[in-house]
N, C-alpha and C positions, 0 to 999 in steps of 0.2 A: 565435689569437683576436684580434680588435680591441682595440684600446685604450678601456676606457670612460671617458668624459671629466666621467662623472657622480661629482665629488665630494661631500661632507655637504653644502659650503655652495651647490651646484647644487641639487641635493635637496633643499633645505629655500624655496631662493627658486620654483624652479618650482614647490612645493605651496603657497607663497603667494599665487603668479601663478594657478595654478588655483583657490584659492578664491574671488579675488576676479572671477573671472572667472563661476564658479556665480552669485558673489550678483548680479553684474550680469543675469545671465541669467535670474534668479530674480525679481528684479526688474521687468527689460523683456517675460519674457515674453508679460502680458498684454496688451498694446501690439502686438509682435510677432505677435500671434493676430488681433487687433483690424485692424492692418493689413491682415495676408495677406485678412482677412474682405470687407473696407473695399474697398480695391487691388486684390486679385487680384495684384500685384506681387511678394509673395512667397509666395504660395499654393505655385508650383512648385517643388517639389525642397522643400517644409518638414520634411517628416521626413528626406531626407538632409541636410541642414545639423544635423543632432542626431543620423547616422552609422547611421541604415536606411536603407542602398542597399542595391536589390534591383531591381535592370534585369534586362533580359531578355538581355544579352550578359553578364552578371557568372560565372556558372557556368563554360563555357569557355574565357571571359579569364582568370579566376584559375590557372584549371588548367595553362595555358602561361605565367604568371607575365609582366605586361604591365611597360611600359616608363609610369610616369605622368608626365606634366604637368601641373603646374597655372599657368593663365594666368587672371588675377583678372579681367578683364573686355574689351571689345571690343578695344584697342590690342593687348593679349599676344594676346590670341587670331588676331588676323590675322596678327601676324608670326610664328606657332609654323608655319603653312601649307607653309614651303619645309623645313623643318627635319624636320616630320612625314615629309613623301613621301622625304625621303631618306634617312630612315633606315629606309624600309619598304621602300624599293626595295634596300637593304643587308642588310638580315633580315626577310624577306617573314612567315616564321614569330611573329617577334615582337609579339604582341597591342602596340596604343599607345589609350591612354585618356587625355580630359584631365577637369580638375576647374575650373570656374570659380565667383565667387564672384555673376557677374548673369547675368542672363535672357539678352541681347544678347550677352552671352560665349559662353553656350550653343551659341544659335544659329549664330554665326561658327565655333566650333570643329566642330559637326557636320558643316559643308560643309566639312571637310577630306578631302584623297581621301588613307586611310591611317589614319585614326581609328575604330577599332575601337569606340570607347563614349566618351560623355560623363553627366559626373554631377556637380552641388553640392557644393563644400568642405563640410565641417561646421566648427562652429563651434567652436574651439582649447578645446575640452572635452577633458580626455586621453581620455574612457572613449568619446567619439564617435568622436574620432580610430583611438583603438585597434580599436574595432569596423570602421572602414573600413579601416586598414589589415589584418587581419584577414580580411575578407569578399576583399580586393582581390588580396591576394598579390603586394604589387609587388616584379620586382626593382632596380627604379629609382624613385626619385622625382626630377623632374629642375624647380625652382621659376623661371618664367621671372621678370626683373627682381628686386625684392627685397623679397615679401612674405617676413617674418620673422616665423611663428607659432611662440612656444614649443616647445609640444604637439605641434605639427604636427610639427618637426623632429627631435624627441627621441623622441617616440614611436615614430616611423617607422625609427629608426636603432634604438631596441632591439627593436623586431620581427626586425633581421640586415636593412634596405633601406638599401642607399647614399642619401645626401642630397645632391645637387648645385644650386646656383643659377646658370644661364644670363643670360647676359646684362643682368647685374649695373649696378644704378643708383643712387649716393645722390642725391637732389633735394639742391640750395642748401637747400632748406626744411626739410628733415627732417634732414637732417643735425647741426646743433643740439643736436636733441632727441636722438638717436639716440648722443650722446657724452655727456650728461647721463643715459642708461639703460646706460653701459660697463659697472657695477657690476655690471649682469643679465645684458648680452648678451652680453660676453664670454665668461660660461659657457655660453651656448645655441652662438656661432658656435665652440663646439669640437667639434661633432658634425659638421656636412658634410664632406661627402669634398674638394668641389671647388669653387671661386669662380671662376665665368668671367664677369669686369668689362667691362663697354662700351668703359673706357679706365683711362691710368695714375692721374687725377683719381682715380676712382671704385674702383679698388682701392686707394690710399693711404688713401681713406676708410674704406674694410671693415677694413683693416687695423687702424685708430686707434680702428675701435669693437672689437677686440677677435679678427676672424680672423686664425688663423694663418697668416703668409705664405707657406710654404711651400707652403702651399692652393691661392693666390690668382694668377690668372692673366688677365692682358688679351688678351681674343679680338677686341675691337669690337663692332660694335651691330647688332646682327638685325632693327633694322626697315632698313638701308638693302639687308637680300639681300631683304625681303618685298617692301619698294618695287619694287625690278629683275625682281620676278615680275609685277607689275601691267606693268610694257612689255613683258615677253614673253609675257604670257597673258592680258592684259585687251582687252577691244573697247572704242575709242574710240566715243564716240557722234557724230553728223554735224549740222553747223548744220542741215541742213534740218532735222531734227528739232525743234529751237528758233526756226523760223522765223529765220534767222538767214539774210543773207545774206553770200555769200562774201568781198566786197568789206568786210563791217562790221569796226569795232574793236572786241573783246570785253572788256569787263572785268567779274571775275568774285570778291564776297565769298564764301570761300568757311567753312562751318561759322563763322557768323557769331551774336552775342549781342546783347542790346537794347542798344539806342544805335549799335549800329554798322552797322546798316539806314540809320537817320537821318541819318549821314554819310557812309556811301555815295554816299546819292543826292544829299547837299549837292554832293560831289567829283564825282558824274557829270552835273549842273547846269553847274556850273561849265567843266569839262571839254568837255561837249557845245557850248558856243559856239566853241571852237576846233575842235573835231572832228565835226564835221554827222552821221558815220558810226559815230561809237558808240554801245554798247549795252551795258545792265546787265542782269551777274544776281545774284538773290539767294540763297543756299543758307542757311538756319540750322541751327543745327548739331541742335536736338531738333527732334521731328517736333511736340509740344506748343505751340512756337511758329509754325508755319505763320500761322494764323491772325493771331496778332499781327502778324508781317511782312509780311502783307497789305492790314493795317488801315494800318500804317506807310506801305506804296508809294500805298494810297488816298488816306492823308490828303495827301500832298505833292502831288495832281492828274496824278499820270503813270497813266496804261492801264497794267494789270497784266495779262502772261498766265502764267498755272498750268500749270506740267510736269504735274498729275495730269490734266491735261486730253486728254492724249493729244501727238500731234504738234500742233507750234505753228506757225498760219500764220505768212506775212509778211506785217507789218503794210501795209498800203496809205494810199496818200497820206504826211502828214507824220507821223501816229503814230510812236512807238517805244516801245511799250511795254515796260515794265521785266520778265523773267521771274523768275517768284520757281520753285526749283526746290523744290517740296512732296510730293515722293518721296523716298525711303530709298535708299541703295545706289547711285546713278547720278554723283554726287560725283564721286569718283575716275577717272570715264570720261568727264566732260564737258571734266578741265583741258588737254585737248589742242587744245580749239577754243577757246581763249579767248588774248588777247594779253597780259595783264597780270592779276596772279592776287594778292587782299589775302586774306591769313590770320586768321580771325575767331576771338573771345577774348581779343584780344591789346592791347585798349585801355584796357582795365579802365573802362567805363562803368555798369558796379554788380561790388560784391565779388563777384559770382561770374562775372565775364566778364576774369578774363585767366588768366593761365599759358597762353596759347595752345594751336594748334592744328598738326597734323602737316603740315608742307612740306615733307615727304616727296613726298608726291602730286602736288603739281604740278611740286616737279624733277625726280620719275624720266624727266615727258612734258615735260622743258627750259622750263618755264615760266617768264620773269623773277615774282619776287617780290616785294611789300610788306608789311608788317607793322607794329604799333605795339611798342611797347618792352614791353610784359609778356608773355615768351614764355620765363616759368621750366622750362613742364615740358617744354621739348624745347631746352633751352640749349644743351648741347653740339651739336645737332646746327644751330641756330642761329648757332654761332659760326664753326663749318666749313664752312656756305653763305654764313656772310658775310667768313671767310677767303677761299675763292676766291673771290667776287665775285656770287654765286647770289642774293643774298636783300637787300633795303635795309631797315631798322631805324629807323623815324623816331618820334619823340616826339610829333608835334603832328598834327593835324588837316591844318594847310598842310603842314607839310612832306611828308604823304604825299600829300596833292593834287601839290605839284612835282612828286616823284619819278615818278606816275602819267602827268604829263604828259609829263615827259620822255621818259618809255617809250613812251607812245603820238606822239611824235612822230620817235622814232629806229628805225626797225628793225632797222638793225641791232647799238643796242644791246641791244635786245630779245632778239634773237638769241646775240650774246655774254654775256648774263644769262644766259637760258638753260639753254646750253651751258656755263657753268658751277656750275650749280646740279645739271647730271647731274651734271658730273666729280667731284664728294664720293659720288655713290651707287657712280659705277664703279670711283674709285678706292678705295672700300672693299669689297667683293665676295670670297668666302670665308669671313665669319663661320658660315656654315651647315656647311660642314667643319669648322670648329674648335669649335663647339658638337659635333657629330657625336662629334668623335674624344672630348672628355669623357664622352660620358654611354657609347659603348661603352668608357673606359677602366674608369668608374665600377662599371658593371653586371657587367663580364665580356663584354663580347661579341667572342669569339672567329670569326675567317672559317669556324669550320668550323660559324656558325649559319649564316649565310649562304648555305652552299652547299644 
């Protein structure tokens, strides 16, 4: 028999935790209803966030007892992609289901090839919980990064389901808090089987909130195997496309926030009197903001041409008009043609425009980088592009116009930028194996599933 790790004074704080969780719920619901009414944003999946799932794959997924994931919204979801197929290409038999907590999560997670069903967390209610663990029959539950739901965790473990957390993250931010909650959590982190931490930072952390280390293991970071699948399975898109000619210098904000349109264009003003041949684009990071970023490139007098327009000519005569990219999904496949790549969020020009954006994507396609100083929520991997030399980190408005220029007038530092902004993706390469051998260590997955 396992060890059950549910002592009185466990039992007595999770029935606390779960009451105050009811009256919250009790509470918000009518709001909660009012929205989904309102929105339509949470209309989908509302009754499984309250644990009626009932998809139309849930009957013969349960039956062969599925491998679950849960990746809380677009970031987990696309790096779960390399991890899914290879452990389906390992136990082809084994049903794999993920759970996310948004719509955009959803979505990314269904275009995995190897994902048998997608469905809505429910909301850390033990009895919703319980009912989806129940309907689901997992023999795995495998929680990517580190949502830490009570309910989620415990319940799932005394159903007899392994609890593992992959690729394990405390934020500078949360962390804080998450030592000021030791008193609770360390009775929750005594149920998972297994902590596989991004790095040693970040299992020393898991540790100090209360997992046992014997648990807890540094695999590294899953989004730099997901990046290395975008170079070998993504299509670059081609300047003609963007009206872009071959000859131009591209500089490209990419997933960018209000204010940092404004200074873009100030940096590409400026810029463009020493370099006659460049050319800006815009990408914002919601699709809600097209518009505003439009109004933005209007107001400053430059010709604006729109990606949703289709292919983009070349401009004729002296024009250059500024492309604002106002499509979804083409990001990632555009930072191959571009010379010099700023990573948007990262200026903090309103409280909700920094912790930055994933420079991931444009080092996998060697792109030298720029960025402003608020880029918490990808720090580590921040620190590792700016240890090798991948990524420049400037505080100021000029200093990242210098850096910009610089770039645009060295090639080949451009190039040895880079070139070292892949070298952190390839020299980290195998977390998806070492995630792997957890979760069949966890589950039981024996070679003679396999066979």
């Amino acid at each position: 028999m396992r060890e059950n790790p549910a002592t009185p004074k466990i039992r007595f704080l999770l029935t606390a935790y779960s009451t105050i969780i009811h009256v919250v719920c009790a509470v918000g619901l009518p709001w909660l209803l009012f929205r989904a009414w309102k929105t339509g944003k949470l209309k989908e999946g509302l009754g499984e966030r309250f644990g009626f799932l009932n998809r139309p794959w849930l009957r013969r997924v349960a039956a062969a007892r599925p491998v679950w994931f849960h990746a809380v919204s677009v970031g987990e979801a696309q790096m779960l992609g390399p991890l899914v197929e290879r452990l389906k290409e390992k136990h082809p038999d084994v049903p794999i289901v993920v759970s996310t907590t948004t719509v955009p999560g959803q979505e990314i997670a269904k275009g995995h090839r190897g994902v048998d069903g997608t469905f809505f967390l429910p909301i850390d209610l033990g009895w919703a919980v319980r009912k989806v663990v129940r309907r689901l029959n997992p023999r795995l539950l495998a929680i990517l990064e580190t949502e830490i739901w009570p309910n989620l965790v415990v319940q799932t473990y005394r159903y007899g389901t392994p609890v593992v957390f992959l690729n394990g993250r405390i934020s500078d931010r949360s962390f804080p808090g998450y030592l000021r909650a030791r008193w609770f959590l360390e009775g929750i982190l005594r149920f998972p089987t297994l902590f596989g931490m991004q790095s040693e930072k970040n299992a020393e952390r898991i540790v100090r909130m209360g997992a046992p280390s014997s648990r807890v293991r540094v695999i590294g970071n899953l989004k730099y195997e997901s990046a290395n699948e975008l170079r070998l399975k993504g299509t670059p898109l081609s300047r003609t496309e963007f009206g872009l000619d071959e000859n131009a210098l591209v500089l490209i904000g990419g997933s960018t926030f209000p204010g940092e349109e404004e200074m873009l264009i100030r940096i590409y003003e400026n810029c463009l009197r020493k370099h006659p041949r460049l050319r800006l684009i815009i990408a914002p990071r919601h699709p809600q903001r097209f518009e505003d970023a439009a109004e933005v490139i209007e107001k400053s007098g430059h010709e604006i041409a729109r990606r949703s327009g289709g292919v983009l000519p070349r401009p004729s005569g002296e024009g250059k008009p500024i492309v604002l990219l106002d499509v979804m999904g083409e990001l990632k496949n555009l930072y191959p043609l571009t010379d010099v790549v700023f990573i948007g969020k990262s200026m903090g020009c309103t409280p909700a425009g920094r912790g930055g954006q994933n420079p991931l994507e444009p080092a996998v396609w060697s792109r030298p980088i720029v960025c402003g100083p608020l880029m918490e929520n990808f720090q580590e991997v921040v620190d590792s592009l700016n240890e090798a030399g991948g990524i420049d980190v400037s505080p100021t408005e000029r200093e990242i116009q210098d850096k910009i220029l610089e770039l645009l007038e060295d090639p080949e530092l451009r190039r040895e930028m880079g070139e070292s902004a892949y070298s952190v993706i390839g020299d980290s390469l195998g977390v998806v194996d070492r995630c792997l051998a957890i979760a069949e260590e966890a589950a039981g997955l024996g070679k003679s599933e396999s066979q």
